[in-house]
Every structure is written in C-alpha cells, then in structure tokens.
C-alpha positions in Angstrom: 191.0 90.4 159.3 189.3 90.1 155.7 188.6 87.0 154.2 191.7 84.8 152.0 191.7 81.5 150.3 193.3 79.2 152.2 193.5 75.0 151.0 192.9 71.8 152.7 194.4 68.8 151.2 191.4 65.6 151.2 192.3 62.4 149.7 194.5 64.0 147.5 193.0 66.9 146.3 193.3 70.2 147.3 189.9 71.5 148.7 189.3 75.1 148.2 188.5 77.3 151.7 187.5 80.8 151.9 187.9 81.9 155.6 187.9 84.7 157.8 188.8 84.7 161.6 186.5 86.9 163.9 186.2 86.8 166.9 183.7 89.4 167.8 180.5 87.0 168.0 181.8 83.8 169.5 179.7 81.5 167.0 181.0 79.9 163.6 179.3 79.3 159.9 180.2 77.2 157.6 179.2 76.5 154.1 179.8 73.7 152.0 179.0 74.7 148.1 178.9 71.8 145.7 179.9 72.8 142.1 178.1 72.1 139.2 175.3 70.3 141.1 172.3 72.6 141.2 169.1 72.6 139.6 170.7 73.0 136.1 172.3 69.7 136.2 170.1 67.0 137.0 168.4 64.3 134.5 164.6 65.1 135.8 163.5 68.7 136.5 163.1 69.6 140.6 165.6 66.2 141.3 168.2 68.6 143.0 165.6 70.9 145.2 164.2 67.7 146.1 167.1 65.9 147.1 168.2 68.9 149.3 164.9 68.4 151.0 165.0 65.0 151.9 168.5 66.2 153.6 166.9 68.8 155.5 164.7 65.7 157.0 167.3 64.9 159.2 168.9 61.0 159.7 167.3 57.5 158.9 168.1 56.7 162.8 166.5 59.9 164.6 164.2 60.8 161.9 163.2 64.3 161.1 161.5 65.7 164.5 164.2 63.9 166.8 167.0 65.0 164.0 165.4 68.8 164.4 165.0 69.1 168.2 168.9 67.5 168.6 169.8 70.7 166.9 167.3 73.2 168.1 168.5 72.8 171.8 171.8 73.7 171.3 170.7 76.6 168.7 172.3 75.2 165.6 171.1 76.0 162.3 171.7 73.3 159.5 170.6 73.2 156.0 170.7 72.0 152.3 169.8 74.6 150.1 170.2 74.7 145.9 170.8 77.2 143.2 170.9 77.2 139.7 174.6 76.2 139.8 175.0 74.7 142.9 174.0 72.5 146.4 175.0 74.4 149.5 174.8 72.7 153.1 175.0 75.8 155.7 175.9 75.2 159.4 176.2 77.7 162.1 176.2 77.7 166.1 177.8 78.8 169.1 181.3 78.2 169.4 180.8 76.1 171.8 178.1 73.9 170.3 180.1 74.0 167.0 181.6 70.3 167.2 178.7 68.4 168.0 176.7 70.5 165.1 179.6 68.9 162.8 179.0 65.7 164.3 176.1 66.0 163.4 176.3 67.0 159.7 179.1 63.9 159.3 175.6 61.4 160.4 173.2 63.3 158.0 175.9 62.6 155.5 176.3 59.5 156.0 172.7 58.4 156.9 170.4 60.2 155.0 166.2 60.2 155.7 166.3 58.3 152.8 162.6 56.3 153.6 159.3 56.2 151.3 157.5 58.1 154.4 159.9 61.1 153.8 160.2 60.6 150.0 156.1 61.1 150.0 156.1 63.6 152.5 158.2 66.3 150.4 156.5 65.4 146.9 153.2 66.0 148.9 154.8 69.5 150.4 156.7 70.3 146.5 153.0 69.6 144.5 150.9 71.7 147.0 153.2 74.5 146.2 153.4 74.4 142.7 149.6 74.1 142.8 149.5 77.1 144.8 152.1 79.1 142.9 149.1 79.2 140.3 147.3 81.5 142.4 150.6 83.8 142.2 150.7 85.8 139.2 154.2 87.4 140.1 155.1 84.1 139.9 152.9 83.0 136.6 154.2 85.9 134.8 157.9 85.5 135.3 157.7 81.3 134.5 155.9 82.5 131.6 158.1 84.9 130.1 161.1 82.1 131.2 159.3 79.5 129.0 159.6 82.1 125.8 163.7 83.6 126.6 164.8 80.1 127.6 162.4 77.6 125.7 165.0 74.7 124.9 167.2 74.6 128.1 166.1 73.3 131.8 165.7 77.6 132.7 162.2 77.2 130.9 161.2 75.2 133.7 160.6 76.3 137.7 163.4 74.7 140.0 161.2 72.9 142.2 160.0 70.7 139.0 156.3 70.2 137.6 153.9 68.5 138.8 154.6 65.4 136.4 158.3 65.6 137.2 157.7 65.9 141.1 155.8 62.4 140.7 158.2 60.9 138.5 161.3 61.6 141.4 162.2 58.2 143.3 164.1 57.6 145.7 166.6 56.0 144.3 167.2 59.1 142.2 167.9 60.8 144.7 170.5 58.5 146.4 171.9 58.4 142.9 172.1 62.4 142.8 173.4 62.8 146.1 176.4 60.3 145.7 177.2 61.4 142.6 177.0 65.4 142.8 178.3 65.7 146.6 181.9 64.7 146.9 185.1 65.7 148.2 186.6 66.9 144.6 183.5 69.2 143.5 183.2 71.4 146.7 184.0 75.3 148.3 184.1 76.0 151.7 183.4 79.0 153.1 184.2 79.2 156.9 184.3 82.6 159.4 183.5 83.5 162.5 185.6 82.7 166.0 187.3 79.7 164.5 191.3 78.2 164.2 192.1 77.4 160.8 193.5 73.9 162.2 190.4 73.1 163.6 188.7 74.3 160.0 191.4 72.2 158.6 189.9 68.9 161.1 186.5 69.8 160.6 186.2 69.9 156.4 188.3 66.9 157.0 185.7 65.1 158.9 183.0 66.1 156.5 184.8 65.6 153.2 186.6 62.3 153.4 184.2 60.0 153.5 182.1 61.4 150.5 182.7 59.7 147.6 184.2 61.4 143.8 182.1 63.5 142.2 180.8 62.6 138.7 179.3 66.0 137.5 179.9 67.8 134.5 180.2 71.7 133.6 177.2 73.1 132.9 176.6 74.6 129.4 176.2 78.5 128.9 172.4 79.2 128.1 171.6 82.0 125.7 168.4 83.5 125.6 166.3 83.4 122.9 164.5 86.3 120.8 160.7 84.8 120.2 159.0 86.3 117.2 155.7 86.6 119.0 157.8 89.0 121.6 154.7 89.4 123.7 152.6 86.4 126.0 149.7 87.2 127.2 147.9 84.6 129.9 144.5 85.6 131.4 143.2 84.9 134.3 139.7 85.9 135.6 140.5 86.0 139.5 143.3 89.1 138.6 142.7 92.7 139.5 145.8 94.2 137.8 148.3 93.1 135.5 151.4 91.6 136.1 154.1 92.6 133.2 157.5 90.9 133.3 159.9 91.1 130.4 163.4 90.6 129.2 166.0 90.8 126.7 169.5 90.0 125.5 172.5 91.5 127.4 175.8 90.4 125.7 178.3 91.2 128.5 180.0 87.9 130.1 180.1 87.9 133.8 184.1 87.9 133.8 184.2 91.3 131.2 186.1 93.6 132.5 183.5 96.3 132.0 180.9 94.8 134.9 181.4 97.7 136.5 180.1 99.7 134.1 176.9 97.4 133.7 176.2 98.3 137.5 176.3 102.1 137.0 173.7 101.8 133.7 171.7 99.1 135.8 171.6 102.0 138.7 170.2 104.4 136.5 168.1 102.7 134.4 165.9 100.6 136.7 167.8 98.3 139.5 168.1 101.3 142.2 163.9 101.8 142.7 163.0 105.9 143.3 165.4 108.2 141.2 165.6 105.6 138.3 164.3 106.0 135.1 161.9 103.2 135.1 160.4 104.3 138.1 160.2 108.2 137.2 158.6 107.7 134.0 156.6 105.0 135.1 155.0 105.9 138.9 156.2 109.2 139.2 155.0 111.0 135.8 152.4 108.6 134.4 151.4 107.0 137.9 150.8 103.7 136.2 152.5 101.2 139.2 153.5 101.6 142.6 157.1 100.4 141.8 159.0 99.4 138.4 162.2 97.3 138.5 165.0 96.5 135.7 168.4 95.4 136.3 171.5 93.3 134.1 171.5 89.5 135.3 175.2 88.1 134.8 176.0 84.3 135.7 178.4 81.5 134.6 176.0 80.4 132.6 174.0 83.0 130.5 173.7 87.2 131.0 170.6 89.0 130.6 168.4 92.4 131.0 165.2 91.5 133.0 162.7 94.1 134.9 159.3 93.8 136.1 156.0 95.9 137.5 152.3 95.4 137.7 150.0 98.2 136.7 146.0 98.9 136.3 144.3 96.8 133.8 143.2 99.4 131.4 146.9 100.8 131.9 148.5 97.8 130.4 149.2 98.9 127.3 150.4 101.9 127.6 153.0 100.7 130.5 154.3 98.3 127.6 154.9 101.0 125.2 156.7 103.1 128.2 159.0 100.0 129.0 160.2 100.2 125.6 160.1 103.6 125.5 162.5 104.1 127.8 164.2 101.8 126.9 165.1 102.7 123.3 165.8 106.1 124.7 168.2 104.9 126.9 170.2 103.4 124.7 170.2 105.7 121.9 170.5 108.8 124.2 172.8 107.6 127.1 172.6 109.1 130.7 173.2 113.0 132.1 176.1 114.0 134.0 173.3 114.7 136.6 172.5 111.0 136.7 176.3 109.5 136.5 177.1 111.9 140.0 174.2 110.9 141.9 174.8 107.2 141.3 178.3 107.8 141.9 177.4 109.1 145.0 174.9 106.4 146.4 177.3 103.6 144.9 180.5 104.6 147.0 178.7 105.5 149.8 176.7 102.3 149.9 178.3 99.6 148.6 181.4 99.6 151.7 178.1 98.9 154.0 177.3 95.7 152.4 180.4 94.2 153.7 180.0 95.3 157.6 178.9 91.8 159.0 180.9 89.0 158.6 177.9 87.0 156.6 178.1 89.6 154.4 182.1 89.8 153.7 182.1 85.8 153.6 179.4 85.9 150.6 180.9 89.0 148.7 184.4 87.5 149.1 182.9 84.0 148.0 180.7 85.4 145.0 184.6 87.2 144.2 186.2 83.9 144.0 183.6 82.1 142.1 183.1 84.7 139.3 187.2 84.3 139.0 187.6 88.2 140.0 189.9 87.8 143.1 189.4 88.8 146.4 189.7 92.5 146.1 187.2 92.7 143.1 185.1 95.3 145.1 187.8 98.1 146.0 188.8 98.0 142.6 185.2 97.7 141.1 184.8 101.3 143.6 187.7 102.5 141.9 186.6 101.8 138.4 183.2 103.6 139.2 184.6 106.8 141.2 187.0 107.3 137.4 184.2 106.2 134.9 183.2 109.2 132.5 180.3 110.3 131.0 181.3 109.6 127.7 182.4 106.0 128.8 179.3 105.3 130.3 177.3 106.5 127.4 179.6 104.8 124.7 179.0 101.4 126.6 175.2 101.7 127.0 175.1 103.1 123.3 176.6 99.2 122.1 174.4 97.2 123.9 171.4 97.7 121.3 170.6 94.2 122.2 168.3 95.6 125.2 165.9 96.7 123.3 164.8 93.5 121.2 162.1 93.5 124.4 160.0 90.0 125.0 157.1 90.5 127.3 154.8 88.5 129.7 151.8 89.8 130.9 149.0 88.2 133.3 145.8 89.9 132.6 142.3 89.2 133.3 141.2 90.0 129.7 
C-alpha cells in the first residue's frame, strides 16, 4: 500500500494526514509538522530551535531524566525538531508501546519543562556550540557567504541564533512561541507503519484538540542578493587549507514544471560527486580537492545554485577561477549526449531505491504534498527524465545565465 492523504476533522477544521498502512515491522511513526513556524518566523533569531529544545526536556512534573528513561524502557523515540519552514515533533515505537508513547506526547504538550533550570541549561548547551562552531571553518565559510546572498532577511543569520540573541531568549518567549505557532489549524501529519486509520483518527485527536489556534503568518519568499564585492575572504591563522563556498541566483520556482530538468543539470554539473563536472575538472584533472559539490536549492521560500570544496592554500585561486570556469562553460556550452545517458541511467536506476523503506516513502510522499506536486510527482518526474532531449536539456541550462553571477566565501589563513 503506498501512501494517500487522508483528513481528520479537529474542532472544526479539517487536519491534513498523510498515511501509509504496513504492517511488515510491527512499530508506528508519527510526525506532527507545524506550518509556518520554523526558524524563519520568529521575532528573535534561534527562538524556534530553542523552544524545540526546551520540549525535548521532557515534562515540568518528571523533569528531563525521569521524562527520558519513561521512554527509553519501552524503546520509544520522541522529539521536537525545526526547519527553516517548520516545527516537527517525531514519535515512533513498538506497536505495542505506541499508546502510552502518545500519552505521553499529550503530557509534554500540555506540561512543558518550562523552568529557569532548563531555560539556562539549553542557552548554556546553544552558546558553547556557537562558540565552538568558530573552530569549524565549513561552517564559518558557508554563514559567511549566507551573510553576503541573504544580508537583509533572518537566512543571514545561523538557526540556532547568536550569541546575543541566545541571551536575549526568555522563557516567556518561548511559552509565547509555543502557544502561538503549535495548534490544531497550522499542522500535517504524517503517520505509517502497522497502524488503523481509526486509531490514527483517535490518536491526532488526542494530540490536536487541546492545542490552542494558531496565530502564524506565511512566510515571505527571500531572494538572494548579488553583492558587488562577489568575493569574502575571512582569515584565520589556525587553518591548513581553504574552505571555498559560493552561490548564485537560480530563477526556477520550486512548483515550475521544469524541476525535473533542474535535477538532470544539477546531476551533471556538481550534485552527483565522481563523474560530475565539478569534480572531474577540479580533483580529477587539476587535483586541487578531494571532493567538489554544486547542486540547485528549491524551497517555498527562495531557489538557488550553491556548491562547495576546500583546496590547498596556494591552490585557492586558481580553484576560484575553475568554479567559474566551469561554470560559464556550462551554461554557454550545455551537456553531451554522453552525459545526458549516463545520468539518465544512474537517475532511473536509483531514484525507485529511495522509496524502499517505509521512512523513506512517508518523507518523499510528504515532501510531494508540501511542494503542491501530488502524490505521484516521482513516477511522473522518472517519466519526464527517461523523454527529456538533448536539445531540451541544453536549451534550459542555456537560460539560466543567472548561475554564473558567482558570490564566493573563502576561509584562508592568509
């Protein structure tokens, strides 16, 4: 059985519910995904990856430890996670040890750690690791290079926060965040595994009615920006290589109906490792990085072409010019034949893998519905890709001449 939408009606409103029945593994997961409430729509920067910490430290009555070992002995795995878009909480145990996991998601709900001791705890735990994320240069490099392509909008910033934002998060901003982002109006459920739909119907049901009415708004699309100083460079002494990250426009809108197409370039230009062309020009010709990534970004919310590598320090700036390089020639040349077959080839033989395990076909058949595709986006997307042409291919890389306005960050030690 593959996945469908399904609805459950709560306090009036009809709740979205993507399910599958399996009954291979007796165990169940369930995921509840709050719209519109990630770290893109909070007041204070970090408020919504904090607030999804202080749930994951368990009830005001048991307290994290007791909360933690009540659900470790009966192997259930419960958690608040957030993206850019969104604040998930993920449940899964045995079938057997389901209901009482649910139980005791409906008290974490309800009674929330919501103490100064945990409050102080995860700004503690969310400043050591921004402190220590300076020490990263992966990391320095690619918050850099956000803080040039998305200077004006909350992307310029890291999700956990800063350091002056994680000290200015109080508790009652987080009460205030939680009652007013998770509700029973602003949610997705995802649900599979060896599970009724009438006992999915009773157990969103338990969850959902006592939260209160959302008050969220959409979030705003975020273009990037084109710098005129289209290189950064940061130094830092302790570095024994540098770390290049770098970006550019991509004007394709996740719900075009040439995606496909953008998947099939990305392949070929950078986002499949070995084979591409960032990688054979870069490591296998010129031996300048162990591995060179570049790939199309396409969200609600903004689209993008990104990439990254780190190379030798006297090799820096000649791996710049290469980026672009073959990047201009991409664009202005298109792919071979030679190319378009063997990603062909490794996308249809691939891609019906990634949808063996039921996580898997819950999160592809989820990421379907919230992109507004529909359910059977991927057999059609193989479709699209086993008919596309040379000359189609070629004519849609040829009109994105955006990609080549490049913006790069580099971490160096000179």
């Amino acid at each position: 059985m593959s996945a469908e939408v399904k609805k459950v009606e709560v306090n009036g409103v009809n709740v979205d519910v993507i399910y599958e029945n399996s009954s291979y593994i007796p165990s169940v997961y369930m995921k509840f995904v709050f719209k519109d409430s990630g770290n893109l729509d909070t007041d204070k920067l970090g408020l919504a990856r904090f607030s999804a910490s202080l749930l994951n430290e368990g009830t005001l009555s048991d307290g994290s430890y007791n909360f933690a070992n009540k659900l470790e002995a009966k192997a259930i795995s419960l958690q608040a996670v957030t993206g850019y878009e969104t604040f998930n909480i993920e449940i899964e145990a045995l079938k057997e040890q389901f209901n009482y996991g649910i139980l005791q998601l409906r008290e974490l709900l309800k009674e929330p750690n919501y103490s100064d001791k945990s409050v102080e705890k995860i700004r503690k735990l969310s400043i050591a690791k921004v402190e220590k994320g300076k020490n990263n240069f992966d990391l320095v490099a690619s918050q850099n290079l956000n803080k040039l392509i998305f200077k004006g909008s909350k992307m310029e910033y890291p999700s956990i926060g800063t350091i002056e934002s994680i000290n200015d998060i109080s508790l009652k901003d987080i009460k205030n965040y939680i009652n007013s982002h998770l509700g029973y109006d602003n949610v997705i459920v995802v649900v599979g595994g060896d599970i009724s739909f009438e006992d999915v119907t009773k157990y969103i049901k338990m969850i959902l009615q006592d939260l209160p009415k959302s008050k969220t708004s959409q979030i705003e699309d975020i273009a990037l920006q084109t710098p005129k100083e289209s290189l950064n460079i940061a130094t830092n002494k302790d570095t024994q290589q540098a770390y290049i990250y770098f970006a550019s426009k991509f004007n394709l809108k996740y719900s075009d109906k040439n995606q496909y197409k953008a998947t099939v370039a990305s392949h070929i230009l950078g986002a499949s490792g070995f084979g591409s062309r960032m990688m054979e020009e870069l490591r296998v010709k010129r031996g300048l990085t162990y591995g060179a990534y570049a790939y199309f970004v396409s969200m609600r919310f903004t689209n993008y072409f990104t990439g990254h590598l780190s190379t030798k320090l006297e090799s820096q700036k000649e791996a710049l010019e290469v980026v672009q390089k073959i990047v201009d020639e991409f664009v202005a040349k298109g792919v071979t034949q030679k190319e378009l077959e063997a990603t062909k080839r490794y996308i249809l033989g691939s891609e019906p893998l990634k949808n063996e395990s039921l996580s898997q076909r819950l999160n592809s058949a989820f990421n379907n519905f919230y992109y507004e595709r529909g359910l059977d986006y991927n057999s059609k997307k193989l479709k699209d890709i086993e008919n596309l042409t040379l000359e189609e291919l070629n004519e849609f890389i040829k009109s994105h001449k955006e990609i080549r306005d490049i913006t790069f960050s580099i971490v160096t030690n000179k």
